[in-house]
C-alpha positions in Angstrom: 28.3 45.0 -53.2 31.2 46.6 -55.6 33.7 45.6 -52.6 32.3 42.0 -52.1 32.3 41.2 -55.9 36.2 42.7 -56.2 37.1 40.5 -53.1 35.8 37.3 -55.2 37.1 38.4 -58.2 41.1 38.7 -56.5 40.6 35.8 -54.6 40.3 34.0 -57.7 43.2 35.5 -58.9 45.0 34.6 -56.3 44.2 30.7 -56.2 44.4 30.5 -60.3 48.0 30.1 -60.4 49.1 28.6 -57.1 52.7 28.0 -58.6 53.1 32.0 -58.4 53.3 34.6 -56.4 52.8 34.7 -52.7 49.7 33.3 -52.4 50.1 29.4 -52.9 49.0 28.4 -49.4 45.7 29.5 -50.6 44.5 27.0 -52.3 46.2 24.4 -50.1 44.3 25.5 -47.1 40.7 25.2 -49.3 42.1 21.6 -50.2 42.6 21.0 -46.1 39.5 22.7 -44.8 37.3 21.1 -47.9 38.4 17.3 -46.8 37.9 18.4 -43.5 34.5 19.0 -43.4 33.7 16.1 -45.5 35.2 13.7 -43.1 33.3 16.0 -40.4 30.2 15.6 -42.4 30.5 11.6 -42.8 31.0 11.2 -39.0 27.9 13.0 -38.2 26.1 11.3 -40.0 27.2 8.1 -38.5 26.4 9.8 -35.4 22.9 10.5 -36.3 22.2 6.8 -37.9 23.0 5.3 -34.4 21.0 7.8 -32.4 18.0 7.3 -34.6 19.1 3.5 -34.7 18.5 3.6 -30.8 15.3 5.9 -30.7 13.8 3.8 -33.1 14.5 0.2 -31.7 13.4 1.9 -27.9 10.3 3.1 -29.7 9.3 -0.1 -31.5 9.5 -1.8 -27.5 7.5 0.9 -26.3 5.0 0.7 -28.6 4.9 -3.3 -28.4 4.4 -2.2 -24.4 1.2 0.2 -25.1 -0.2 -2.6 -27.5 0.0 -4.9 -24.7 -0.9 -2.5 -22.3 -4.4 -1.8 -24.2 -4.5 -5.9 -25.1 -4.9 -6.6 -21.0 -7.5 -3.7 -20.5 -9.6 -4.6 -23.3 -9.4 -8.5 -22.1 -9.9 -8.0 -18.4 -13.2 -5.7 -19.4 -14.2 -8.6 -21.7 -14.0 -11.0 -18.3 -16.2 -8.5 -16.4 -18.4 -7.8 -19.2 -19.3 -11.6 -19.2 -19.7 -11.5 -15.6 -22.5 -8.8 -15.9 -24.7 -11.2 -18.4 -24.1 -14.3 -16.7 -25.0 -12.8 -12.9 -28.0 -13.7 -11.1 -29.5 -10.2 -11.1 -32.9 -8.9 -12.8 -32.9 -7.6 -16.2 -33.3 -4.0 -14.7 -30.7 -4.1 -12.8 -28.0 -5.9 -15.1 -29.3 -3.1 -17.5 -28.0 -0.3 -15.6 -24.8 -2.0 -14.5 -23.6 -2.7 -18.1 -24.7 1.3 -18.9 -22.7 2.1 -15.8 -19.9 0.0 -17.4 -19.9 1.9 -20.9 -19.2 4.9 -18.5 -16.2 3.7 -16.6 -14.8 2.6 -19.7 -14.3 6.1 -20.8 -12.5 6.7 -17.9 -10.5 3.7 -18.7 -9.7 4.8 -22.6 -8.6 8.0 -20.7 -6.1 6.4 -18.4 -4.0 4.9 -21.3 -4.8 8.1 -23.1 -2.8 9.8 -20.2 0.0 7.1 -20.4 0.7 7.7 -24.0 0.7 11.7 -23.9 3.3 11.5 -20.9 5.1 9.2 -22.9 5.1 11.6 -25.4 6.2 14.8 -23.6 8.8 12.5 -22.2 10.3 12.0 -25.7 9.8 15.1 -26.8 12.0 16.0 -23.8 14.9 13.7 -25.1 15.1 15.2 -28.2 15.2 18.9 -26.9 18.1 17.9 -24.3 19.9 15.1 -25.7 21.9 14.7 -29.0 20.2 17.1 -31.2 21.8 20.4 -28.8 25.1 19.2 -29.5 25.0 17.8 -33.0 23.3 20.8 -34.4 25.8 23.7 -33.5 28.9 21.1 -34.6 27.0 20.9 -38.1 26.6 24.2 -38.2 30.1 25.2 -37.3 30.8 22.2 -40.0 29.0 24.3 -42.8 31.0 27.4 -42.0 34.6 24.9 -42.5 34.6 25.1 -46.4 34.2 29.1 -46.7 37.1 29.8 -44.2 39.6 31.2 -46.6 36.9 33.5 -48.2 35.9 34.5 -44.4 39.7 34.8 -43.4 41.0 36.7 -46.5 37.7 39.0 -45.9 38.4 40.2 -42.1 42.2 40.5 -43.0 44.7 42.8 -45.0 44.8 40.7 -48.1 48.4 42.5 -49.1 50.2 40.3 -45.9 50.6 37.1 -46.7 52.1 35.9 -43.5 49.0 37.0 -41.5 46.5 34.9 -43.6 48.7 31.9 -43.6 48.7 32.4 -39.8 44.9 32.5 -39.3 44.3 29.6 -41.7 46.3 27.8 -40.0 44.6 28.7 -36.1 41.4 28.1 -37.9 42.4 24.8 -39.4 43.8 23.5 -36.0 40.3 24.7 -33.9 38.3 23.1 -37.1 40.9 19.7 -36.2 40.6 20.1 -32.6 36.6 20.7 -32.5 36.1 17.3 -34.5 37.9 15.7 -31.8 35.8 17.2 -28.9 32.4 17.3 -30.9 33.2 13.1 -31.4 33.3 12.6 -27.2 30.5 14.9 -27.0 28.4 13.0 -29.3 29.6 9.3 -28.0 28.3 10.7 -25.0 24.9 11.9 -26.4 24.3 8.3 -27.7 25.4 6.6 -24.7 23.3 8.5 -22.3 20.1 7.0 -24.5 19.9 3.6 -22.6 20.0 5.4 -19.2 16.7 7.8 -20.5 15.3 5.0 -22.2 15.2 3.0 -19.3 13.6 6.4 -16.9 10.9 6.5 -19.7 10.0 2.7 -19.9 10.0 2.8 -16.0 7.2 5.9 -16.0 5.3 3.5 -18.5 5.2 0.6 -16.6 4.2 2.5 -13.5 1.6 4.9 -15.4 0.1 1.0 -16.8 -0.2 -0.3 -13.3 -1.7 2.6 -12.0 -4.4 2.4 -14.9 -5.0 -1.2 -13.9 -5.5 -0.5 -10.7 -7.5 2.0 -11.4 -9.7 0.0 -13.6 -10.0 -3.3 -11.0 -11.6 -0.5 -8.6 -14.0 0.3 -11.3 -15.2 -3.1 -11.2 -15.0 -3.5 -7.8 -17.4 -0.8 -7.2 -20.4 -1.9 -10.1 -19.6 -6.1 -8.2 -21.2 -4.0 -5.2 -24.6 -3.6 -7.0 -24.7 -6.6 -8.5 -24.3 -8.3 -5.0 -27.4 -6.8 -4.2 -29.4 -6.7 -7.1 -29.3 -2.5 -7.3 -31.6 -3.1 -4.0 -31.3 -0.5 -1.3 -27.8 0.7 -2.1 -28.1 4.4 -1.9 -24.4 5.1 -1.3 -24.5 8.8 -0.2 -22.9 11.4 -4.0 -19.4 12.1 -3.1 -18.4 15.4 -4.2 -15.1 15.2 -4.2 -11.7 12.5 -4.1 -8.1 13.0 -3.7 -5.8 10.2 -4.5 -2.0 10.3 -3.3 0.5 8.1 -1.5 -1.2 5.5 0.6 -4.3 7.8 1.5 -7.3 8.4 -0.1 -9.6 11.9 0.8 -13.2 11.4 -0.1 -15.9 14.3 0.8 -19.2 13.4 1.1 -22.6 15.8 0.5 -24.7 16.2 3.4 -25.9 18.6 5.3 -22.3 18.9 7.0 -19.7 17.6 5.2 -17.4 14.6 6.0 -14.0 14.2 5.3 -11.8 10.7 4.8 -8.5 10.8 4.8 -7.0 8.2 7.3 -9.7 10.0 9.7 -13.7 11.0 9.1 -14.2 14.8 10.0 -17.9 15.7 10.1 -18.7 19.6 10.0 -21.8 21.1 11.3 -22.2 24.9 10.3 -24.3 27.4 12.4 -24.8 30.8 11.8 -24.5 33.5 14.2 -23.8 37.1 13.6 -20.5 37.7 15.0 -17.6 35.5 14.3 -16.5 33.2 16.0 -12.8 31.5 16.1 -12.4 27.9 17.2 -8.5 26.5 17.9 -7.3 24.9 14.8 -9.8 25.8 12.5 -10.4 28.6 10.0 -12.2 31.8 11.2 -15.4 32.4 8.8 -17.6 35.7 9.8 -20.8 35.1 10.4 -19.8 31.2 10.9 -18.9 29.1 14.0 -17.3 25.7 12.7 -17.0 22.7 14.8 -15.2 19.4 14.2 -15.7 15.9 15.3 -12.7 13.9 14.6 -13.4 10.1 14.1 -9.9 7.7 13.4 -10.6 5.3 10.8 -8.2 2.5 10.5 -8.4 0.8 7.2 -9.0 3.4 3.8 -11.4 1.5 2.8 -15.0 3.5 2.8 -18.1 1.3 2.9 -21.2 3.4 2.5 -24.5 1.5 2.6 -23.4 -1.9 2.4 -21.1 -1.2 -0.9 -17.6 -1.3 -0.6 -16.1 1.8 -3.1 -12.2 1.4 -2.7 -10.5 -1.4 -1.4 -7.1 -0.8 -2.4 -6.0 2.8 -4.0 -3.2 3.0 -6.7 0.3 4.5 -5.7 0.0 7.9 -8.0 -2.8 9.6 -9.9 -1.1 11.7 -12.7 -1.5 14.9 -14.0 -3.6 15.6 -17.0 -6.1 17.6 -18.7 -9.1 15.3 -19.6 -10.5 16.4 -23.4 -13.8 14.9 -22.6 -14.3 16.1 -19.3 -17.6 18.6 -20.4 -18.9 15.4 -21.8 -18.6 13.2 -19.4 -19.7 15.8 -16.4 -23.4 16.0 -18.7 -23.2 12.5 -18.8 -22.7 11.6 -15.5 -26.3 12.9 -14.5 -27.9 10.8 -16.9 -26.5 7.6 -14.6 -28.7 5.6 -12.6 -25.9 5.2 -10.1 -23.5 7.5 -8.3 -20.3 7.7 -9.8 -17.5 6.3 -7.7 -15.9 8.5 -5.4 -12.2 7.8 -7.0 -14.0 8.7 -10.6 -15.6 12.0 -9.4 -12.5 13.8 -8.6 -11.7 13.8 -12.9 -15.0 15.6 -13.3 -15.3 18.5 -10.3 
């Protein structure tokens, strides 16, 4: 503390009288690496005006995109609602479609729910790896500018003038050098932004279409019971549905199981008590499996008279669903199965 406080006290000394002595440089160095970092300073801020200019204007289209987005889902469930009232269908059963409805909804309110937190996470991701990693060290190294006498007369024999003249000036030409580097870095930084703008916008658009998709096949599956007045459509409780690129996996409870998936497999299990190992198939003990292998052409999987998916959206995404307890309880209040494309968001 007693060496630190002496330091101060003969570098002031030294800079009192810069027309005497050997130390004049001194105080023309703190000049030089004072203007320096204010011109640094005022550039970075520029720098950071445009970036946030950019994120905001990208932001402000992006969120005009979501109001749309939730606009068209709200009117296009309007258009089926009033197709509910207005169908020629006992009381009873318009009743339990428009209950069925309020379900699906919540599946719907979770789709753009999904859209907007990978929009999010997508942003977030921008701002960890663009502009910010770069501009923050140079402001940083920025602060450190205006104490560089103090630093270099502290880590140097303050008796030899030469030798602090001759780091001042290596620090002043890295400190002039870095300003010109840090300013291609940054133009850089900001002119990457349209290019990850445009990747984010794209995953929108795409994460939109797949939640209108998703909601048409909603309708299309509750149309089904109102074709037949809720009568004798006992479509047989999925358990489980898989939904990728161009194929669509649906398992069905029965006492086997059957499998969709471009082709039906139906399972019939039998006990025995060895075990037994059929080619191509998983050896169980105490099991013997056999499969019957049925090609179904079109994706499309009718099940008593109701058609459940006509046409199956390009990508499901990954998320966690915060009302999925909820909704699982709620599901076996329904006087309906749920669709086999739903089912696979609460199992």
């Amino acid at each position: 503390m007693f060496t630190r406080a002496l330091l101060v006290v003969l570098v002031t000394c030294l800079a009192v009288d810069s027309s005497a002595g050997a130390y004049p440089f001194l105080e023309e160095f703190r000049v030089e690496f004072v203007n320096l970092s204010q011109l640094v300073a005022n550039e970075l801020e520029v720098f950071r005006a445009q970036n946030n200019l950019l994120n905001g204007l990208f932001n402000r289209d992006l969120v005009a995109g979501y109001g749309q987005f939730a606009w068209t889902m709200q009117d296009r469930d309007a258009g089926f609602l009033q197709e509910i009232v207005t169908a020629d269908v006992t009381d009873g059963c318009r009743d339990d479609v428009l209950y069925m409805r309020l379900f699906y909804i919540m599946f719907q309110n979770e789709d753009i729910q999904n859209c907007a937190w990978q929009s999010n996470l997508y942003l977030e991701n921008d701002a960890a790896i663009r502009f910010w990693p770069y501009h923050n060290p140079f402001s940083h190294e920025n602060v450190r500018t205006i104490s560089q006498v103090i630093q270099t007369l502290g880590r140097n024999n303050v008796l030899d003038p030469e030798a602090i003249r001759k780091e001042l000036q290596e620090e002043l030409d890295y400190y002039t050098n870095l300003r010109v580097g840090r300013e291609e870095v940054l133009q850089d930084e900001i002119a990457e932004h349209n290019g990850t703008a445009e990747v984010i916008f794209e995953r929108f658009e795409a994460c939109r279409d797949y939640a209108y998709d998703w909601q048409q096949i909603d309708q299309n599956y509750l149309r089904g019971y109102l074709t037949t007045d809720c009568a004798d459509v006992e479509p047989t409780e999925p358990t489980e549905t898989t939904t990728g690129d161009d194929d669509t996996t649906t398992e069905t409870t029965t006492e086997g199981e059957t499998t969709t998936e471009g082709e039906t497999t139906t399972e019939d299990e039998t006990t025995t008590e060895g075990a037994t190992t059929t080619e191509g198939e998983t050896t169980v003990e105490g099991e013997t499996t056999t499969e019957i292998e049925t090609t179904v052409e079109d994706a499309t999987t009718v099940e008593d008279e109701t058609t459940v998916v006509e046409e199956t959206p390009t990508e499901e995404p990954a998320f966690v669903a915060s009302r999925r307890s909820k909704m699982l309880k709620l599901s076996k209040l329904l006087p309906f199965p749920i669709a086999p494309h739903r089912l696979g968001r609460l199992v």
